[in-house]
N, C-alpha and C positions, 0 to 999 in steps of 0.2 A: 474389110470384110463387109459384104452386102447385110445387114440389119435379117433379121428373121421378121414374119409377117405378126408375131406376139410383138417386138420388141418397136415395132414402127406402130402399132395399135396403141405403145405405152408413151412412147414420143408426142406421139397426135393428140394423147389426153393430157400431158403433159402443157405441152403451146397451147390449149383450149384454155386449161385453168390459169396461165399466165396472162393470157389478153383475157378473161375476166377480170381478173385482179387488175390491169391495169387500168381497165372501165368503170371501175370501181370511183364511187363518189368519194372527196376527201371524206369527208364526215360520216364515211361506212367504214373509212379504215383507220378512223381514229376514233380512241375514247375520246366521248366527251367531257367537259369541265362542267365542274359544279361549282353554282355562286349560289347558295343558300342562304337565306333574308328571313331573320326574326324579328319580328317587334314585340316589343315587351308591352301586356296591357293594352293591346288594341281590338277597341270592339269592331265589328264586322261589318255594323253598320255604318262606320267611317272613312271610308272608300267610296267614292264614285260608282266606282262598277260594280260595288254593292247598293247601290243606291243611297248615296249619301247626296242631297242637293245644295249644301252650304258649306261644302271644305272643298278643295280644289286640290286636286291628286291627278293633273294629268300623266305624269309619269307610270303610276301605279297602273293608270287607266287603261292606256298605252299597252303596258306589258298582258293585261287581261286583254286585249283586240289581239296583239299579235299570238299568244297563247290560249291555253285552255285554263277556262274557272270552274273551280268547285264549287259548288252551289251546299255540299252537305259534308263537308271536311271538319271533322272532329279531333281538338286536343286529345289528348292521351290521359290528362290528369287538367285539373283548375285551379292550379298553383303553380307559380314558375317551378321549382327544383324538379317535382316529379314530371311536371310534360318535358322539360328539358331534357331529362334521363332517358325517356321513353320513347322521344323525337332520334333522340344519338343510337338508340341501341335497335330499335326498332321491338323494346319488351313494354310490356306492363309496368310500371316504375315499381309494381310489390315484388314484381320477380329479383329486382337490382337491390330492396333493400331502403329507396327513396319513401319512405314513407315514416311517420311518424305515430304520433297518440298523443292526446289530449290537446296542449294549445302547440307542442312541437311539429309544426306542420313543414316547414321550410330551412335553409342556413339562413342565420340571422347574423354569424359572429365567422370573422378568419380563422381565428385562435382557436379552434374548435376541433376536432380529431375526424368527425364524420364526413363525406364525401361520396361518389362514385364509384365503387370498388374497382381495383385494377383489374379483379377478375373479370368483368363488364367488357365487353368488345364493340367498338363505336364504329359507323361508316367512314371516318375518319383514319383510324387505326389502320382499315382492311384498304381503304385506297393509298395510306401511304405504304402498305405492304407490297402493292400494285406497283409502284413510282411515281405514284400521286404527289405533289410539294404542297403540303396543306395549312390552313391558317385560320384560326379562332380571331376575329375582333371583334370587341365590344362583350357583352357581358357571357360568366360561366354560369356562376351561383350551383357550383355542382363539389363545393367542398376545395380545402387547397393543401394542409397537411394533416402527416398522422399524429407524429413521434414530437419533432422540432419544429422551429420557425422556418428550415428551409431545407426542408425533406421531400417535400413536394408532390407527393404521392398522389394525390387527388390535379394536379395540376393539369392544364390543359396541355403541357408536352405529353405528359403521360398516359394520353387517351388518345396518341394518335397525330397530333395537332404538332407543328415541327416550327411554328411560328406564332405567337400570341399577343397580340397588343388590347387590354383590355381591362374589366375589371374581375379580380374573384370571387366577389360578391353580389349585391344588386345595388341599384340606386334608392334611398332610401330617403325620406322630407329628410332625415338627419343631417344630409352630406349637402345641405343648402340651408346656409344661418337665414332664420325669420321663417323657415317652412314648419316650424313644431319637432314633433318626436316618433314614431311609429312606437315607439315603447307608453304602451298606457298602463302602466305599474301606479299611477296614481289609483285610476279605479279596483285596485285589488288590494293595495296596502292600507291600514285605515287610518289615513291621512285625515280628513274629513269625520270622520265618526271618531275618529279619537280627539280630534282635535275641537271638537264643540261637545264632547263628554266632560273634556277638561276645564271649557273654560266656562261650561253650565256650573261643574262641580263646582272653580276657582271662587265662581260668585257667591253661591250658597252659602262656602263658607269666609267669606270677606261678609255677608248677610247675617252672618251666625245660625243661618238654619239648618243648617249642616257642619258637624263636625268630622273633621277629615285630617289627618295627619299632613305635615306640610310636607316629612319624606318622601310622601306616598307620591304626591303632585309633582313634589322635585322629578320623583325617579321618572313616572311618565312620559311629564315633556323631555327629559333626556332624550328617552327612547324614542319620543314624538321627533326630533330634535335631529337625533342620527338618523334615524330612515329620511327623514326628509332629506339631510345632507349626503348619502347614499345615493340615494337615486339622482339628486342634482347633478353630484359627480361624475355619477354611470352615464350621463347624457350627455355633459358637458364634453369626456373623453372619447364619447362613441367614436365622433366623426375621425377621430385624428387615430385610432384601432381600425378602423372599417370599409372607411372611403379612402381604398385606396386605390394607383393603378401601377399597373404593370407592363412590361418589356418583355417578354420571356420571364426569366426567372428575377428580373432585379424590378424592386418597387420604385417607379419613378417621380410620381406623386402621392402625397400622404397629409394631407386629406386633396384628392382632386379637385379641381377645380372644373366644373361642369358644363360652360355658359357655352365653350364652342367647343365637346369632346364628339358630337356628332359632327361637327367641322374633319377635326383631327383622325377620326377615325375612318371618314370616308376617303380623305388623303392617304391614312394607311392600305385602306383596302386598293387604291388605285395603282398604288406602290407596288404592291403584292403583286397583283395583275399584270402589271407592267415587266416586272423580273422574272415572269414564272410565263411569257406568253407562248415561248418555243419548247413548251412540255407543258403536260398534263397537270393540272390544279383540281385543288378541293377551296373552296373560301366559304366558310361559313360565317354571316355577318351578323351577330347579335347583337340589335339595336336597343341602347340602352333606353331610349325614351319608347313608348311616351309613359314612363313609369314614374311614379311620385319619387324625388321632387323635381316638382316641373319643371324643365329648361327651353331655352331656345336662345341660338345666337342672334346677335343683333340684326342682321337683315332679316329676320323670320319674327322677330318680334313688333306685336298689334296687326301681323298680318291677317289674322283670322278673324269671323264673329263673333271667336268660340273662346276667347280668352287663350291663356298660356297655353292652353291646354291642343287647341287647333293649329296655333302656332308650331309646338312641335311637329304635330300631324304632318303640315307645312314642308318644315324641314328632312322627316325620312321621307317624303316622295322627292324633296329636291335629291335630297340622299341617293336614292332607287335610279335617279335620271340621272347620275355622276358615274354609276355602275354600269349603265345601257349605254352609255356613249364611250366609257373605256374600249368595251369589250367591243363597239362599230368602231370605234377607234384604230384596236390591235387586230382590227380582222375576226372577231373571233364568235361573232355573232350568233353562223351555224355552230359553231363547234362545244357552244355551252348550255347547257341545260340552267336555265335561271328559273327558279323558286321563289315563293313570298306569302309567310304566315305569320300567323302572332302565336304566342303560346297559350295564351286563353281569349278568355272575353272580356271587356272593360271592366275593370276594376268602380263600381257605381259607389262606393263609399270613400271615394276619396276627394272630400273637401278639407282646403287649406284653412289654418291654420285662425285665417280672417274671414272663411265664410267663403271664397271663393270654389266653382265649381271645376275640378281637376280630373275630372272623368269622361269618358267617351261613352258610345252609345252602339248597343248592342241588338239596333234596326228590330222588326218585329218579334225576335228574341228574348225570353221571360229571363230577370236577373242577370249576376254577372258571375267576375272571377271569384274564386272559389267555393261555385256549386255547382252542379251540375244538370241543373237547369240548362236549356238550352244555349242560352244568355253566357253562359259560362264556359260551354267547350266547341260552342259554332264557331266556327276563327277562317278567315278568311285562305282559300288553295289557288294560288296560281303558277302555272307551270310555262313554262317559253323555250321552245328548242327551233325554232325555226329547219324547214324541213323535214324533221321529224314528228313536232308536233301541229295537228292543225291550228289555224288560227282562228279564233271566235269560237270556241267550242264552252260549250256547255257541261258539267259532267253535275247530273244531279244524286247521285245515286253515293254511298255512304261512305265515303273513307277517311282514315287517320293520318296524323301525321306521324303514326310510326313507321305511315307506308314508305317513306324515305330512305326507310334501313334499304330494306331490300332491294329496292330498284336503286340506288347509287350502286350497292354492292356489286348489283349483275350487270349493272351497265360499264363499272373500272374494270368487268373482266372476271370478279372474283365469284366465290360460291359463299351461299349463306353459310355461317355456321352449324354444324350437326349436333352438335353438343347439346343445346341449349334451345328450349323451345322459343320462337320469335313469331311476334303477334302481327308483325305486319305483313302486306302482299305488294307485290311488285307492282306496279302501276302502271307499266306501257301497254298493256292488250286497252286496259280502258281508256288510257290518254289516248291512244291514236284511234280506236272506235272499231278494233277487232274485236273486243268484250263490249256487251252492255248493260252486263249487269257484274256489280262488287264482289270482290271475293270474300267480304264480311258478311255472312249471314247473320252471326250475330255480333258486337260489341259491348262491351263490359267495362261501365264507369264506377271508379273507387273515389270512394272519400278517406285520405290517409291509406289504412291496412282494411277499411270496410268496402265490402260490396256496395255501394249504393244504387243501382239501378242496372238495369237491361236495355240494351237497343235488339230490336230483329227486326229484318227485313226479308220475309220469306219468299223462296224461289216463287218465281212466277205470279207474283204478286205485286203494286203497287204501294202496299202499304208499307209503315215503318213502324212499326210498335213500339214502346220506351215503357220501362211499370220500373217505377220507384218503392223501393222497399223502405227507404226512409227520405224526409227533405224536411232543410233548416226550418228553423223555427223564423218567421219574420217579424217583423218589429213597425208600431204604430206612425215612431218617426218617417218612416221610409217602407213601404212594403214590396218590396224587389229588394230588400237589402237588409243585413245584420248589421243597422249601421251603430250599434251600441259596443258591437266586440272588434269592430272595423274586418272581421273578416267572417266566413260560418263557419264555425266549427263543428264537427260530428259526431262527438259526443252525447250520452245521457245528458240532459238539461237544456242543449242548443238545437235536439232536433224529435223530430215526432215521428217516431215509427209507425208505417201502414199494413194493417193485414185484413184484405186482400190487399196486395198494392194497388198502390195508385197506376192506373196504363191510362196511355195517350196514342192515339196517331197522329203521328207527324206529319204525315201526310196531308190529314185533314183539319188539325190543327196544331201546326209549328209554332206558337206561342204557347203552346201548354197552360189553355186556359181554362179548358172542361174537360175535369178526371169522367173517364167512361165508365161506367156503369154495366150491371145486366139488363138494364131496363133499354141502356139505350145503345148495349152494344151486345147482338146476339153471340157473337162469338166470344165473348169477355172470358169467360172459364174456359174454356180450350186454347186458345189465345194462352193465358197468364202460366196455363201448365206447361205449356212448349217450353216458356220462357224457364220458367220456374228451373225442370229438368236443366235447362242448358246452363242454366246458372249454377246448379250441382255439379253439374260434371264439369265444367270451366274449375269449381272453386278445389275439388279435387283433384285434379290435375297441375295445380297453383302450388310450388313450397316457395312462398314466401324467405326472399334473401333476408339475413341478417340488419333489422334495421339500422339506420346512420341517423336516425333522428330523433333519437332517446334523449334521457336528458344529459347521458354522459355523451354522446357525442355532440351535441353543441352547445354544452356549457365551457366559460372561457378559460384558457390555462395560461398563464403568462408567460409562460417559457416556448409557447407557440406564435406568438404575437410577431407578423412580417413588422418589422421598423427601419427603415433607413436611414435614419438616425438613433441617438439613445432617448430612454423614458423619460431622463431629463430634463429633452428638447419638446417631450411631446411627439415622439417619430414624426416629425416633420419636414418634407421636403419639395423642393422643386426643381428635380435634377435636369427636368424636360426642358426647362422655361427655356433655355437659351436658344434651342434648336427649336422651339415653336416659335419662337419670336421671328425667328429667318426664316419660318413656312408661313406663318400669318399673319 
């Protein structure tokens, strides 16, 4: 039967749209992969390509030439747990619940109930819904059970993640003997004020100028006596409760062992990549250094000028350059979208134990992690998709790293979630240079469950405006740093509330060093009311998830405690050793 003149019109479009498709570039008709690169604790200004002159990061450097740099990419929060929640989810970490009050600012304990809520939906989650093969290594810090020791609720399968080699906590001086404690319960117990009350008292009356009951003295130093041996204990025990690591769901060191776990973990990640190169991957690489306590394997160590500390540095770019040669390796070049941030900004109050300097450097930016000062959530964006993305580009203009949700999301295929409002905006109009300006007009920094300040950046305008509503209290020792609490807390007592706020442009001054004025900024009041409103309507629109960081959610419960052995033994183990012994 001769075709009618409709049915050969529908043929003809038919073979058009075939040999398009078949001209179609690989890498238009495949999702791309995602290798996603965290560093813990790295300030901005420790890169090369951020200008750094004295640490040596060709790898890193490398991937900024072949990609596009953020030049004004902003954490989510300036503490690891809540930018980690906020990085995954693409929300505000108050909307998840990540957020705390008073000195509960982060997970400090396994054994602890608080976490990630499963109700939470990750980029992770939505691309293994896609047929994504996806893999968490290196650190979570985002909670591990609810109920038990191994219920696992909070666990990185449970958010998505179908493979996990890592830790569930963070790295902490504890989980390395001769690095001290993060716990400074000495300065709040009164170890000291009681203990030279007693033995002022002791003398007076060994003096006879004072009469004192000798019950009274007994009973004291007792109590002097337990606290002291409390707290020893709680320290002594930490590492062997906390540092631990994991396989999926089995612990396989207990307390780890740290000197080559960026060794071991970039061997995992290679692994990964290697099994998963004939489909679709997610790898997200959470690098445990350069976070206290310091490490580096033996080749990386007195490589640097910079002490332990650049040494690490050292090590994640050889790290970074193990991950760019897999993927030229398996072909996979075009095909992957490769990422690289840290979660905040250097951590500036962390000096070891003997005086040594274990902190990085946060380049013309005022302070560090945990404030929000610039110094605190400026953190290093780069992006590399060869093909898709240009190379040597610049992107000055204001984005988050919660911009990650979205744009993995739509690029494996899927659609944002509708449910639930999400803070971040897809990124490819402005990676590739069809946008040139952010889809954040404005941005909104919390300290904990507090507003603490405003970013805008209004249309058609140059500027960046920032107005602090409150900012830490500093200290004589160190001024860029609370270096007496080792972290700032947001609280009454640790911080100085401003009204009118404090505003800055970033623009014209990105070290945040002269609060503007009416005298010296005509716009100051119009200006600050913009903000003001947007801050109102942001905070009403905000219900706030149920927090995880109270004191009942990460206070310790001992029937939650991961152990791979019994309490006995001390949960102690080294079930890895044998098969790292044959990898290393």
């Amino acid at each position: 039967m001769k075709p009618t003149r409709s049915q050969s019109s529908l043929l003809c479009l038919l073979l058009l749209l075939l040999l398009e498709a078949s001209q179609a570039s690989p890498q238009e008709s495949r999702r791309p992969n995602f290798v996603l690169m965290m560093v813990d604790d790295l300030g901005i200004g420790d890169l090369g390509c951020y200008g750094n002159k004295t640490l040596r990061t060709p790898n890193i450097d490398q991937l900024a030439e072949g990609g596009v740099k953020l030049t004004h990419h902003i954490a989510a929060a300036s503490l690891c747990s809540p930018s980690r929640a906020a990085f995954l989810t693409g929300r505000y970490p108050i909307r998840s619940g990540i957020y705390g009050s008073g000195r509960n600012l982060v997970f400090i304990l396994n054994a602890a109930p608080g976490g990630l809520p499963g109700t939470e939906v990750t980029f992770a989650k939505i691309a293994q819904q896609q047929g994504y093969e996806t893999a968490l290594i290196g650190k979570w810090h985002l909670g591990l059970n609810c109920h038990s020791s191994d219920d696992h609720c909070h666990h990185p399968n449970a958010h998505g993640f179908n493979y996990f080699f890592g830790i569930p906590l963070t790295n902490l001086r504890d989980c390395q003997a001769g690095h001290s404690t993060v716990f400074q319960i000495q300065k709040y117990l009164p170890f000291r004020t009681l203990g030279v009350v007693l033995l002022t008292a002791a003398l007076l009356h060994l003096c006879g100028l004072v009469s004192i009951r000798r019950r009274l003295i007994l009973g004291l130093l007792s109590l002097l006596v337990a606290a002291a041996g409390l707290f020893v204990g709680f320290v002594t025990l930490f590492p062997y409760f906390n540092c631990i690591l994991m396989r999926d769901h089995r612990v396989v060191e207990q307390p780890y062992v740290s000197e080559n776990l960026t060794q071991r973990m970039t061997k995992e990640a290679v692994d990964f990549m290697e099994r998963n190169s004939e489909k679709p991957f997610l790898l997200f690489f959470s690098f445990i250094q350069v976070h206290t306590a310091m490490f580096a394997s033996a080749r990386f160590r007195g490589s640097s000028q910079h002490g332990i500390y650049g040494d690490a540095v050292h090590e994640v770019d050889w790290s970074v350059g193990e991950i760019m040669q897999t993927l030229d390796r398996l072909g996979l070049r075009e095909h992957t979208l490769l990422y690289l941030t840290s979660d905040q900004g250097a951590h500036l109050e962390e000096i070891s134990a003997g005086g040594e300097v274990h902190r990085g450097w946060n380049g013309i930016y005022k302070a560090g992690k945990s404030t929000n000062w610039e110094g605190g959530i400026r953190v290093p964006g780069i992006l590399r998709w060869p093909g898709m993305l240009p190379a040597g580009r610049e992107v000055d203009e204001p984005t988050s790293n919660m911009d990650l949700f979205p744009t993995v999301v739509r690029l494996s295929g899927a659609s944002a979630p509708e449910d639930r409002d999400i803070d971040g905006h897809d990124l490819m109009d402005l990676l590739q240079g069809r946008a040139e300006r952010s889809k954040h007009e404005f941005l909104f920094h919390y300290c904990s469950s507090s507003l603490n300040a405003v970013r805008w950046h209004p249309p058609n305008s140059t500027s960046v405006w920032k107005a602090f509503y409150f900012t830490p209290n500093f200290y004589p020792e160190n001024e860029t740093s609370c270096s007496h609490t080792h972290i700032c807390f947001c609280g009454p007592g640790y911080v100085t509330y401003h009204d009118p706020p404090l505003l800055f442009d970033l623009s014209r001054d990105p070290s945040e060093t002269t609060p503007l004025t009416p005298d010296t900024e005509p716009a100051f009041s119009s200006v600050l009311a913009v903000m003001n409103e947007a801050a109102e309507a942001h905070q009403r629109s905000v219900t706030p998830g149920e927090s995880q960081l109270t004191v009942g959610g990460v206070v310790w419960r001992p029937w939650m405690q991961p152990c791979c052995s019994t309490f006995s033994q001390l949960c102690q183990c080294q079930q890895d050793e044998q098969d790292e012994k044959t990898r290393w």
